[in-house]
ROVOLO-935866 format. One record per residue (C-alpha): residue number from 0; residue in three letters; x, y, z. Coordinates in steps of 0.001 Angstrom, whole numbers. Layout:
# residues N
<atom NUM "ALA" <X Y Z>>
...
***
This chain:
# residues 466
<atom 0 "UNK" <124001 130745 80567>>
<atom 1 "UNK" <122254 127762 78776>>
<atom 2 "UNK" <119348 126880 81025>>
<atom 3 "UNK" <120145 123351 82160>>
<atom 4 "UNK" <117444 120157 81763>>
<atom 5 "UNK" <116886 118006 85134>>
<atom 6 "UNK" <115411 114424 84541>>
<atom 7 "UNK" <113867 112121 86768>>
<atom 8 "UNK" <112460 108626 85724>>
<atom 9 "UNK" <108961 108281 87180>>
<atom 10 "UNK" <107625 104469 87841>>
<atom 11 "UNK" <105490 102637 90666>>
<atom 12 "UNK" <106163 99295 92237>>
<atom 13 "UNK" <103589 97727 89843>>
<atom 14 "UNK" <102803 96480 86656>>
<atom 15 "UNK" <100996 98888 84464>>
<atom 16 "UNK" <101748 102351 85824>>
<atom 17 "UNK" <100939 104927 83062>>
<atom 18 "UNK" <101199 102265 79803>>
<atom 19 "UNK" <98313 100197 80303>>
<atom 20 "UNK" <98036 97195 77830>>
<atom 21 "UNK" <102201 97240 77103>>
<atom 22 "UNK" <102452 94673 79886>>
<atom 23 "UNK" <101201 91970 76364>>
<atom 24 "UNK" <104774 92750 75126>>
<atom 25 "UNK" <107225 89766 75105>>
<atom 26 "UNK" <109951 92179 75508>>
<atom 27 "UNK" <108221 94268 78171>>
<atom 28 "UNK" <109694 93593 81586>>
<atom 29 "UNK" <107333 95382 84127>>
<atom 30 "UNK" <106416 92394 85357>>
<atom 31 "UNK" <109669 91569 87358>>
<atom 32 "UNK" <108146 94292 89585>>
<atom 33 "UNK" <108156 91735 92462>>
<atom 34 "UNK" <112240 90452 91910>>
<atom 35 "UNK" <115307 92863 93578>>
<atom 36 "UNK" <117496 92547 90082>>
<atom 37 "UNK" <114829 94554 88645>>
<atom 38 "UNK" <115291 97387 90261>>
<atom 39 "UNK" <118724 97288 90924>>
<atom 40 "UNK" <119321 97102 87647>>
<atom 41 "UNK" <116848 100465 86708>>
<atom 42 "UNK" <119024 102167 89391>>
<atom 43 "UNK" <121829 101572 88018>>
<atom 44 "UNK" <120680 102563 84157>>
<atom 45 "UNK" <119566 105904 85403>>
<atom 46 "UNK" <122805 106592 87387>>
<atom 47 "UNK" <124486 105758 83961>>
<atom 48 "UNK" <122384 108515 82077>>
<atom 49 "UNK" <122993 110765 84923>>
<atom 50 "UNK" <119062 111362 85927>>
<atom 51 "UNK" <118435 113233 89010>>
<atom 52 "UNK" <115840 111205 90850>>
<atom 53 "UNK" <113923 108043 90253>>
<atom 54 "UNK" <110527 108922 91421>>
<atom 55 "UNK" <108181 106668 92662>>
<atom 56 "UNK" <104497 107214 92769>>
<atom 57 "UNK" <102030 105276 95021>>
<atom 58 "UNK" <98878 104423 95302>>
<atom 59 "UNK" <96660 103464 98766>>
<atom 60 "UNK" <93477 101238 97300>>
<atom 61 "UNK" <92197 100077 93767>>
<atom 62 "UNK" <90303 101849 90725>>
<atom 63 "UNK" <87024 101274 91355>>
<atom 64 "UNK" <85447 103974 89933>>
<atom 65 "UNK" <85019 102409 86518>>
<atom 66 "UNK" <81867 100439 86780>>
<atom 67 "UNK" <81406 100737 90102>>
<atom 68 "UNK" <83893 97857 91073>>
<atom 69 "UNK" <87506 96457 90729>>
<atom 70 "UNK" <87220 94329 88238>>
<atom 71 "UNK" <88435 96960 85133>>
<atom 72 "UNK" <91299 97877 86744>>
<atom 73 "UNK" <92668 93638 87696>>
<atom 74 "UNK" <92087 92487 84303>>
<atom 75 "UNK" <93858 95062 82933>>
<atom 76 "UNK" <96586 95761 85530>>
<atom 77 "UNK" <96056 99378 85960>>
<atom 78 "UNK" <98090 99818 89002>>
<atom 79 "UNK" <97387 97010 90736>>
<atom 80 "UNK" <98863 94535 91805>>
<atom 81 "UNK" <100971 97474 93759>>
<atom 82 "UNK" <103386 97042 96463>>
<atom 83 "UNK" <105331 99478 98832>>
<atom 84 "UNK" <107720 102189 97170>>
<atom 85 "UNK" <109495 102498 100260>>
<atom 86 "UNK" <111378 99462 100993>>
<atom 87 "UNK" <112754 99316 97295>>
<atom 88 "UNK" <115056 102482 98239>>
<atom 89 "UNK" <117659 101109 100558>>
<atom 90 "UNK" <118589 98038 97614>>
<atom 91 "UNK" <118527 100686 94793>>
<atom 92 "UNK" <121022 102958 97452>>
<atom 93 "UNK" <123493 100306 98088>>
<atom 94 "UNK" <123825 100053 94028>>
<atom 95 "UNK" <123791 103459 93354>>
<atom 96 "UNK" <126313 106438 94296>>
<atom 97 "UNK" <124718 109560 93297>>
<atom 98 "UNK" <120953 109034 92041>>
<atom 99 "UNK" <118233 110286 94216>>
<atom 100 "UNK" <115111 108582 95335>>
<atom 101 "UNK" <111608 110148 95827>>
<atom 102 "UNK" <108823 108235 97539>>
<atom 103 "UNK" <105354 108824 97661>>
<atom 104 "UNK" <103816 108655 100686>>
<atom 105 "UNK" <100430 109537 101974>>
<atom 106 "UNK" <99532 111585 105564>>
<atom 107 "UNK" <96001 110469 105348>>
<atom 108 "UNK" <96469 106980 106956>>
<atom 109 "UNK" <99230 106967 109796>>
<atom 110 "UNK" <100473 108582 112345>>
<atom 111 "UNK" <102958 111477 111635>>
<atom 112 "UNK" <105452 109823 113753>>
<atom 113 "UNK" <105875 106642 112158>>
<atom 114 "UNK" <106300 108478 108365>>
<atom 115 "UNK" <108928 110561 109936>>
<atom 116 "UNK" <110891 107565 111366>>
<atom 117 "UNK" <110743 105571 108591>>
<atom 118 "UNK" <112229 108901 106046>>
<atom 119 "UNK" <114510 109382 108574>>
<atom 120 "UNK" <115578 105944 108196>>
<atom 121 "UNK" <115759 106031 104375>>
<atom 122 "UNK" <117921 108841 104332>>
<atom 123 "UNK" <119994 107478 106723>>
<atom 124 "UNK" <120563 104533 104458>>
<atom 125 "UNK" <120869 106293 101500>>
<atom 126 "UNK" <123579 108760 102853>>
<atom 127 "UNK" <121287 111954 102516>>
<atom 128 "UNK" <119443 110939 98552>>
<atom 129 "UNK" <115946 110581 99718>>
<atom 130 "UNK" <113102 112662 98697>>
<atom 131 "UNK" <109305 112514 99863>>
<atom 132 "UNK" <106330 113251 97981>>
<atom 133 "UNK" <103764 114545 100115>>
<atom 134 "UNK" <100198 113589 99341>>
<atom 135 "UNK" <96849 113296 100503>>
<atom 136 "UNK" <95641 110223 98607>>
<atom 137 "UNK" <92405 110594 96525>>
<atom 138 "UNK" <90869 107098 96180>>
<atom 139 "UNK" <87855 106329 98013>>
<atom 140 "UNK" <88786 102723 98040>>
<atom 141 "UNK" <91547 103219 100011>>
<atom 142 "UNK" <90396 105163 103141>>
<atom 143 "UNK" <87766 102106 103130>>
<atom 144 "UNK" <90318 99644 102938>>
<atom 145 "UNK" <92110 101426 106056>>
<atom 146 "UNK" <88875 101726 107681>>
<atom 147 "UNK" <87071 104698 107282>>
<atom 148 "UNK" <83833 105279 106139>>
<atom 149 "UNK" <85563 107294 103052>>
<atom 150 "UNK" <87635 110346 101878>>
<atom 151 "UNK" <87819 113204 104324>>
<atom 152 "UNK" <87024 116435 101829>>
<atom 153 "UNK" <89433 117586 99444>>
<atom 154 "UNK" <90336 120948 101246>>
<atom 155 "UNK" <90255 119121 104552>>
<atom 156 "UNK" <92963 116599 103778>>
<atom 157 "UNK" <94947 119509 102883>>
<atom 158 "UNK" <94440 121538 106429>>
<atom 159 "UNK" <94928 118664 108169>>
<atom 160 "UNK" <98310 117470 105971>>
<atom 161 "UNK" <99733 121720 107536>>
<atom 162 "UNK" <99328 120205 110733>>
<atom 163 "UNK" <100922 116792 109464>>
<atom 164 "UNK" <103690 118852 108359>>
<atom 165 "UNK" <104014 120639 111178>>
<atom 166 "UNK" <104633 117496 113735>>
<atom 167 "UNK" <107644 116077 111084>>
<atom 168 "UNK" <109018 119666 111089>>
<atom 169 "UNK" <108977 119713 115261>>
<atom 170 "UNK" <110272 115912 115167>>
<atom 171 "UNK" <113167 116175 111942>>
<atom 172 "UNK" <114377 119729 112835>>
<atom 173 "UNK" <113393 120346 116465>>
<atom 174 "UNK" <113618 117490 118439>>
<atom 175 "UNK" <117412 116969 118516>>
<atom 176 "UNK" <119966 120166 117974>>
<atom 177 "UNK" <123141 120328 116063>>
<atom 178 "UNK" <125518 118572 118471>>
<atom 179 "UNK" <123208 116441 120234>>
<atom 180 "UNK" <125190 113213 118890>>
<atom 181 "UNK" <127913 113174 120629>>
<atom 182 "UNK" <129620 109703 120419>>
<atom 183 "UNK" <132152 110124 123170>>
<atom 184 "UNK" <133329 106974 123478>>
<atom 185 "UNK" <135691 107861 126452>>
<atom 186 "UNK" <132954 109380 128839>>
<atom 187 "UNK" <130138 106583 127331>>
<atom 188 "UNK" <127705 109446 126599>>
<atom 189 "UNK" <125639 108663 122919>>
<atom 190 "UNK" <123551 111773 122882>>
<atom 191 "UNK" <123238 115131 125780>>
<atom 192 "UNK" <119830 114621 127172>>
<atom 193 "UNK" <119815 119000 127249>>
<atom 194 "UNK" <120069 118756 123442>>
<atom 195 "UNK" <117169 116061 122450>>
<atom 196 "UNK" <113265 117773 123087>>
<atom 197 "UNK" <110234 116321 123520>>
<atom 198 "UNK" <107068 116925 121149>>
<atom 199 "UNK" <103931 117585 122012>>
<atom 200 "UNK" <101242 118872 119823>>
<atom 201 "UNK" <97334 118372 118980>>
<atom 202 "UNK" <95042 118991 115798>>
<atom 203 "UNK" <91689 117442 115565>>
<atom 204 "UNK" <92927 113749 115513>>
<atom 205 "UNK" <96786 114481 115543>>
<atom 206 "UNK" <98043 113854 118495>>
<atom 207 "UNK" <101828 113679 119748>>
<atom 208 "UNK" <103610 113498 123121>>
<atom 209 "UNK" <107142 112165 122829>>
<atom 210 "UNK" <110774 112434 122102>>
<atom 211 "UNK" <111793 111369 118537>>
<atom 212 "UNK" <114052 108043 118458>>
<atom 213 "UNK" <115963 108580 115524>>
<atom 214 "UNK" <119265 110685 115059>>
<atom 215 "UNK" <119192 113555 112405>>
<atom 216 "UNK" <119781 112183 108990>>
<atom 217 "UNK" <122137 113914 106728>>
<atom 218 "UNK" <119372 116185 105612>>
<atom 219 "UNK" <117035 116120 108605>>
<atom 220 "UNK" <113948 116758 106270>>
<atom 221 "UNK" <114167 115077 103200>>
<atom 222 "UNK" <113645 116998 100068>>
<atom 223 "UNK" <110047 118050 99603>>
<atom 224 "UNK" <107993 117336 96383>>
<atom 225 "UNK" <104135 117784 95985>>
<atom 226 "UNK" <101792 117126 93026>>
<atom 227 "UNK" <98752 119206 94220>>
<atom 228 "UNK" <96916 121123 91382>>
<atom 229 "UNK" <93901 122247 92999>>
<atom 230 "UNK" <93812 126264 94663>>
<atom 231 "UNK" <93898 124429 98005>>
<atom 232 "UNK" <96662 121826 96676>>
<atom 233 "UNK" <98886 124491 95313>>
<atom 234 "UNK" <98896 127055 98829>>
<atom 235 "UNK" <99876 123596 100275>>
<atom 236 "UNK" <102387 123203 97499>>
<atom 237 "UNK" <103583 127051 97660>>
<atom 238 "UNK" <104215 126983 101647>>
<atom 239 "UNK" <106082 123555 101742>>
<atom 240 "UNK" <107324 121929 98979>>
<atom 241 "UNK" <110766 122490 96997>>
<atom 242 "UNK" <110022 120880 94138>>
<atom 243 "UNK" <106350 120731 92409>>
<atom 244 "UNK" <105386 117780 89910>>
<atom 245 "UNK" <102654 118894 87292>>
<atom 246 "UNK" <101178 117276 84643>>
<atom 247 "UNK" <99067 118973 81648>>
<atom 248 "UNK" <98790 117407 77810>>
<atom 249 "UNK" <99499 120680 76128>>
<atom 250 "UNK" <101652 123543 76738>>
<atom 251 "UNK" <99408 126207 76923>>
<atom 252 "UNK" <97859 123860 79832>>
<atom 253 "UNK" <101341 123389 81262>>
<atom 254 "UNK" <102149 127330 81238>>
<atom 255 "UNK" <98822 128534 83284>>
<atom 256 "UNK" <99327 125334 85848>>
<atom 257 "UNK" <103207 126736 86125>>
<atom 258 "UNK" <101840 130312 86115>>
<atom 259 "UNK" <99464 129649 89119>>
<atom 260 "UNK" <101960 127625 91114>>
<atom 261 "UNK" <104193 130693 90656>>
<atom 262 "UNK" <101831 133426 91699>>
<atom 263 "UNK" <101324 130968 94726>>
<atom 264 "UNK" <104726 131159 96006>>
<atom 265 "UNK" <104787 134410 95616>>
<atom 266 "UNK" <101886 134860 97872>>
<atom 267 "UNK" <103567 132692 100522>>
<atom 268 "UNK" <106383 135146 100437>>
<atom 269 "UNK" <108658 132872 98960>>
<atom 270 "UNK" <111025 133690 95610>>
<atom 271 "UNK" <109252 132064 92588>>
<atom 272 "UNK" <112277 130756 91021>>
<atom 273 "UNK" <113700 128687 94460>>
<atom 274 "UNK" <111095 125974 93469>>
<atom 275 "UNK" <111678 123512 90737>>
<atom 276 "UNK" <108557 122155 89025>>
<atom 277 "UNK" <108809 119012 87299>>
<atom 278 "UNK" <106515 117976 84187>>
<atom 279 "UNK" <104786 114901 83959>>
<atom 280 "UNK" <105794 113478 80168>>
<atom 281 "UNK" <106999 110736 78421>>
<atom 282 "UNK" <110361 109908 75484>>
<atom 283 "UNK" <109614 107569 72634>>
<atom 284 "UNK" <112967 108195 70829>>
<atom 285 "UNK" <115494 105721 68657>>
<atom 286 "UNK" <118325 106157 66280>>
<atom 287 "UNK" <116075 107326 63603>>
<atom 288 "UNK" <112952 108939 63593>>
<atom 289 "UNK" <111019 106134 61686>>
<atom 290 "UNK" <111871 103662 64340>>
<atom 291 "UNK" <111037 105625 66935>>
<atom 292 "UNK" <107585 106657 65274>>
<atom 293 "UNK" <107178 103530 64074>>
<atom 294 "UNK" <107526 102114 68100>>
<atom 295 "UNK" <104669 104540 69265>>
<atom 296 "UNK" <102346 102926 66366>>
<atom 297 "UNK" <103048 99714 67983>>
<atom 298 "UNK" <102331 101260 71346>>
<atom 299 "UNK" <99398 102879 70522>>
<atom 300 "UNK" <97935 99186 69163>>
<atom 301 "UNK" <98761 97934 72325>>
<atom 302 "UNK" <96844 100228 74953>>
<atom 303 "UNK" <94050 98891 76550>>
<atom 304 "UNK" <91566 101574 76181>>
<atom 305 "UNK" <89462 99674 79505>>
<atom 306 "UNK" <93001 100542 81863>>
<atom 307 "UNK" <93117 103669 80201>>
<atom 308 "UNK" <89804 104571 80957>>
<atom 309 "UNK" <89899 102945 84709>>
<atom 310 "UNK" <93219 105171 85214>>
<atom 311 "UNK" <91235 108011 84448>>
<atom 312 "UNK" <88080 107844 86495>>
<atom 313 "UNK" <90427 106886 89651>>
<atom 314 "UNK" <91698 110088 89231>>
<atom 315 "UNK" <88821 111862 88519>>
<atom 316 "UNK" <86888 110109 90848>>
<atom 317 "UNK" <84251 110366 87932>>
<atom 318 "UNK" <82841 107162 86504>>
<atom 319 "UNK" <83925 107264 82634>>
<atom 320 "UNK" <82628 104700 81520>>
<atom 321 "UNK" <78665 106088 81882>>
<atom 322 "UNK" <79457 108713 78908>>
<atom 323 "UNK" <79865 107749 75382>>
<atom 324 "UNK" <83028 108044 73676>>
<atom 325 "UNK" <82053 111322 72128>>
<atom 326 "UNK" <80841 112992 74992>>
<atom 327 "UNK" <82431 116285 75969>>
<atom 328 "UNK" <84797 115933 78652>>
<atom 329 "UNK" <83664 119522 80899>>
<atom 330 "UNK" <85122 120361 84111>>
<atom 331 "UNK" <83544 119386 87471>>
<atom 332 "UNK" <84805 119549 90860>>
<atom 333 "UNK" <85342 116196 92285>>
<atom 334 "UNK" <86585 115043 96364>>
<atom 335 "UNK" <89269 113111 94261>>
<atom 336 "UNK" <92028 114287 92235>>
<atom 337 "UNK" <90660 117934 90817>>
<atom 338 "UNK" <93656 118505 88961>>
<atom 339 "UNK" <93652 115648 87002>>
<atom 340 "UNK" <90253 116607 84929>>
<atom 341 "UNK" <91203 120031 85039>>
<atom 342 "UNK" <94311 119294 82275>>
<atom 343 "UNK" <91875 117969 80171>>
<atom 344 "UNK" <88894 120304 80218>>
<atom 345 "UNK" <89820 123838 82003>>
<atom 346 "UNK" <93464 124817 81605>>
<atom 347 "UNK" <93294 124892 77724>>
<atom 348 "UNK" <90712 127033 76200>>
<atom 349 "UNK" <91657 125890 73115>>
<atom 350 "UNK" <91237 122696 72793>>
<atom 351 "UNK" <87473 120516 73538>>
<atom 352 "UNK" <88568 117139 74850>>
<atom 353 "UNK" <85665 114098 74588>>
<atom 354 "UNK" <85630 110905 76510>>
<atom 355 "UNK" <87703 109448 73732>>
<atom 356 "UNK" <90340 111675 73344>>
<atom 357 "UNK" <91304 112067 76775>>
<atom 358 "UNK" <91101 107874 77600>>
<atom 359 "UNK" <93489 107437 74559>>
<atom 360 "UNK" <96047 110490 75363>>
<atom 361 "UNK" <96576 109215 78684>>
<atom 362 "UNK" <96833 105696 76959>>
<atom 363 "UNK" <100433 106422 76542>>
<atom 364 "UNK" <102088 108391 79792>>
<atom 365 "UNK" <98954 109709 81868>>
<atom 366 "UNK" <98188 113563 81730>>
<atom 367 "UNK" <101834 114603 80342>>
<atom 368 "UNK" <102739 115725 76972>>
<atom 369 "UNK" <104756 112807 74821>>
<atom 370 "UNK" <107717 113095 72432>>
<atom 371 "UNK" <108537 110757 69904>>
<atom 372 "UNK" <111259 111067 67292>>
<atom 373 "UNK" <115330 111091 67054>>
<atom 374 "UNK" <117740 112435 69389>>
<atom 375 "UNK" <118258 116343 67697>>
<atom 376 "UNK" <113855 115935 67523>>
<atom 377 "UNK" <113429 115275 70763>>
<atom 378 "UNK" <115909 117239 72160>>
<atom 379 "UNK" <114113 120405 70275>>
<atom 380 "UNK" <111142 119084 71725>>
<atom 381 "UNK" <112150 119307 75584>>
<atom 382 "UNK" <114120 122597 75052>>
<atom 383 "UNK" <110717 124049 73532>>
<atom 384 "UNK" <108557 122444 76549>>
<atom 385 "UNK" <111046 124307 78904>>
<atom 386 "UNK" <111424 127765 77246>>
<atom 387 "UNK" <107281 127791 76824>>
<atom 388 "UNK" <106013 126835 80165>>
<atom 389 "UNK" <109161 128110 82502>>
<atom 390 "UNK" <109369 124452 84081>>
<atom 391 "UNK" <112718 123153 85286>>
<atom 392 "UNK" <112875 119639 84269>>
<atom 393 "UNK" <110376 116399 83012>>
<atom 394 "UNK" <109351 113271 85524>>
<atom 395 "UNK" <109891 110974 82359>>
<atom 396 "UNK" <107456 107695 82140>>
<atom 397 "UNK" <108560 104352 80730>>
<atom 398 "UNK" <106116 102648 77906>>
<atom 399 "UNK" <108070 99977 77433>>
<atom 400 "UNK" <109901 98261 80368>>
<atom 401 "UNK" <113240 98874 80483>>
<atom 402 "UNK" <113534 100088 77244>>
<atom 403 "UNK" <112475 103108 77569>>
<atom 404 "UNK" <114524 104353 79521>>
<atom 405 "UNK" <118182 102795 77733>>
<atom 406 "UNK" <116991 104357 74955>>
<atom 407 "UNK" <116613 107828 76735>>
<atom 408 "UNK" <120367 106955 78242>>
<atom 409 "UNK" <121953 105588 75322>>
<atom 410 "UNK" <120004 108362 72226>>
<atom 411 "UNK" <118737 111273 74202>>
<atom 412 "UNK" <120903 111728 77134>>
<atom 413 "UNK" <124262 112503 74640>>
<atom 414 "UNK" <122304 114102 72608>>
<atom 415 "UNK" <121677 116877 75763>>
<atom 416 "UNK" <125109 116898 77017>>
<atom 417 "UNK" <126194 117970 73495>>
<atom 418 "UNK" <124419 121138 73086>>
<atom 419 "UNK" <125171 121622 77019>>
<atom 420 "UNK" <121975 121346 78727>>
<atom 421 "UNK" <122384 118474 80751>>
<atom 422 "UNK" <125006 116988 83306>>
<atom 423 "UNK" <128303 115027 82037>>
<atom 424 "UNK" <129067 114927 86018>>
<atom 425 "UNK" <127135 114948 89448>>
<atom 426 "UNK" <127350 117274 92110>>
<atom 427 "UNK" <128551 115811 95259>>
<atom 428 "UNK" <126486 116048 98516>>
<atom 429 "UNK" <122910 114691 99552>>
<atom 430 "UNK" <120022 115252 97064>>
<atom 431 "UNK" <118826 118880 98389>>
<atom 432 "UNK" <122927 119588 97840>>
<atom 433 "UNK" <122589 118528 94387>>
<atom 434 "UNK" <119542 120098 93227>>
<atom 435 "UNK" <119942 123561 94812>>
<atom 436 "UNK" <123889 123813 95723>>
<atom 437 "UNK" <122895 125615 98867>>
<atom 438 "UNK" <123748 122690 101946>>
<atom 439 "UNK" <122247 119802 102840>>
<atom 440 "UNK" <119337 121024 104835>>
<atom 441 "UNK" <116281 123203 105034>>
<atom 442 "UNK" <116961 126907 104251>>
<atom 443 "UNK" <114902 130043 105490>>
<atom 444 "UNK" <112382 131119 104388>>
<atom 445 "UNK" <110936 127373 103861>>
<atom 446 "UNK" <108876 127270 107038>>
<atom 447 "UNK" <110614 124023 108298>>
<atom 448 "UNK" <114092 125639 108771>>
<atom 449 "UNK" <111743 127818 111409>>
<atom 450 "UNK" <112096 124650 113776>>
<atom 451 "UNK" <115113 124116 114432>>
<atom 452 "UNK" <116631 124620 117562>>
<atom 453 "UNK" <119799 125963 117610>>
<atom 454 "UNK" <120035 126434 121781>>
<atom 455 "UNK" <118497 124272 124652>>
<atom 456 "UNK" <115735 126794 124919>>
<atom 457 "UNK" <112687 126132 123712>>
<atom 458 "UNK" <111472 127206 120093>>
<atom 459 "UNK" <108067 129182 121292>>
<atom 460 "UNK" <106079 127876 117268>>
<atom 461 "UNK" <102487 128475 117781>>
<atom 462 "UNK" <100560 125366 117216>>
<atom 463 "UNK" <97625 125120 114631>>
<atom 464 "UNK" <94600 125057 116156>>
<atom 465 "UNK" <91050 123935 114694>>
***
């Protein structure tokens, strides 16, 4: 069987998300960020080209690793201004039938309780089409502007996201049964009391005594995705999520990350191949090649090599801009984001990155590999990404604001379909139903489906305990 292509558009509520310096464009729309027609409209495109997902990335605080201050990353836009993911999802649901939605939000900064209220509420709305990517945050900036005196360590935030995890397993899958709802409207009863549970639970500063307001959604949990790169982020990765986002700028990079996150579910006694893992990259593709090549030349005068470079340290949590151009990019471990200097300077033997290179690669689409030609070209080119590196499917940036993604719709999506590795229909069903044809809800062996209660008894699930 012809091994099938998933897409997902990837975006932020923002301005410059992984193209600063194309915000100068006349044509460029990223701007209209802040106005409801915008996204609508993006929703609607996707659904057109038949993507799976659109997946939005967040941010909590401000580059200010760059020169020691903010002021890099406002002049140039680099992901800030930024507003909230999450509210964008119920206007782009109404619009929308079939496309999914993944949000990115962060267990570092509130309580457990709220996050799982407000999914559960977003599924709700969006009839089952919501997915959550789980992360830990990695900007100093932000735990100050939230008030803490700064990042908890990097292997920390990951123990204490388990336990996270844990209390929006007990509160999604355990707190009400199957058949709790009852709606009799005859007797008057909403819900049995004997079917709804209270949850209580403690970890260091998690803390939770309480029954769960909210009604299971139609997939109780919403579909998992996490980005973690790092040994620590990928057992995190291995023993929760159900889809994996990775980013490396060459394929040999791509194939070790893929590799690792592999061996890791393996280790978690889970089947390899039940995950899907998404690569970062970005489409630059037109009716002919020469347009399309001659776009990315255009691009590539555009990029602000001071965003670029601001992008980069925020993720690194190294300050860039202390090193010369030419200076050898080598790895070091950082409290921030580990895997994001780790694409450039460990996971490709082959290759010595300098200051330069790296700032100007991720100039254009962040840490993922880019594609730029016609349809057939860039077809070849995803087919080849896929049979090298064993990933399932591409989180595909935008450069240019819609644009690039109508042209992915209108020249490379056909182009797919033809040779047969993409969707001409949708499945039916919530997200989770779509992506893995297996129901609409957490499946053993994921350790979620382990809390749900399927009697009035108690569920005896040892607590984590520090």
């Amino acid at each position: 069987m012809t091994r099938q292509i998933r897409l997902n558009a990837f975006t932020m509520n923002c301005v410059a998300h992984l193209a600063p310096g194309q915000w100068t464009n006349p044509e460029d729309q990223s701007a209209a960020y802040v106005h409801t027609h915008h996204w609508v409209a993006l929703a609607q495109l996707l659904e057109a080209g038949k993507f799976d997902a659109l997946f939005l990335g967040d941010i909590i605080g401000i580059y200010d690793v760059a020169g020691g201050a903010p002021d890099a990353a406002l002049r140039t836009a680099a992901q800030v201004p930024m507003n909230d993911p999450a509210p964008l999802i119920p206007l782009m649901a109404h619009a929308t039938k079939h496309l999914g939605f993944g949000v990115t939000l962060s267990v570092s900064y509130e309580h457990p309780y709220l996050l799982a209220r407000r999914l559960t509420t977003l599924d709700h709305l969006s009839q089952g089409r919501v997915a959550w990517n789980i992360v830990t945050s990695y900007l100093d900036s932000g735990a100050k502007s939230l008030g803490q005196d700064g990042l908890r360590a990097h292997d920390a935030r990951y123990d204490r996201a388990d336990a996270y995890l844990d209390i929006c397993y007990r509160l999604w899958e355990g707190a009400w049964e199957d058949g709790a709802v009852v709606r009799n409207r005859e007797t008057g009863v909403y819900a049995d009391p004997a079917r709804v549970h209270r949850t209580t639970y403690q970890y260091d500063d998690l803390r939770i005594d309480g029954v769960f307001q909210c009604e299971p959604s139609p997939q109780r949990t919403p579909l998992l995705f996490q980005a973690g790169g790092s040994d620590r982020g990928s057992r995190f990765a291995a023993r929760h999520a159900e889809c994996i986002f990775v980013g490396a700028p060459t394929r040999e990079g791509l194939r070790r990350t893929v590799a690792k996150l592999r061996d890791a579910l393996r280790a978690e006694g889970r089947d390899p191949d039940s995950v899907l893992i998404f690569a970062m990259f970005t489409v630059i593709v037109d009716d002919t090649a020469e347009k399309a090549h001659a776009r990315h030349a255009a691009y590539r005068e555009r990029v602000s090599y001071e965003g670029a470079l601001t992008l980069l340290s925020g993720w690194t949590g190294i300050d860039l801009s202390r090193y010369a151009p030419d200076d050898t990019l080598d790895y070091v471990d950082t409290n921030a984001g580990q895997s994001a200097l780790a694409s450039f300077s460990k996971l490709d033997p082959n290759k010595t990155w300098t200051v330069r290179d790296a700032v100007e690669f991720v100039g254009i689409g962040g840490r993922g590999g880019v594609a730029v030609g016609d349809a057939q070209q860039v077809a070849d080119e995803l087919q080849a990404w896929m049979a090298d590196t064993g990933i399932d499917g591409f989180n595909l940036a935008s450069v240019e604001m819609p644009r690039t993604f109508q042209d992915i719709v209108t020249h490379l999506v056909p182009e797919l379909q033809r040779r047969g590795v993409y969707k001409t229909a949708y499945a039916e069903g919530t997200l989770r139903d779509k992506f893995f044809h297996a129901g609409p809800t957490l499946r053993a062996p994921h350790v979620g489906s382990s809390f749900r209660r399927t009697s009035p008894a108690s569920v005896d699930i040892p607590a984590l305990t520090k």
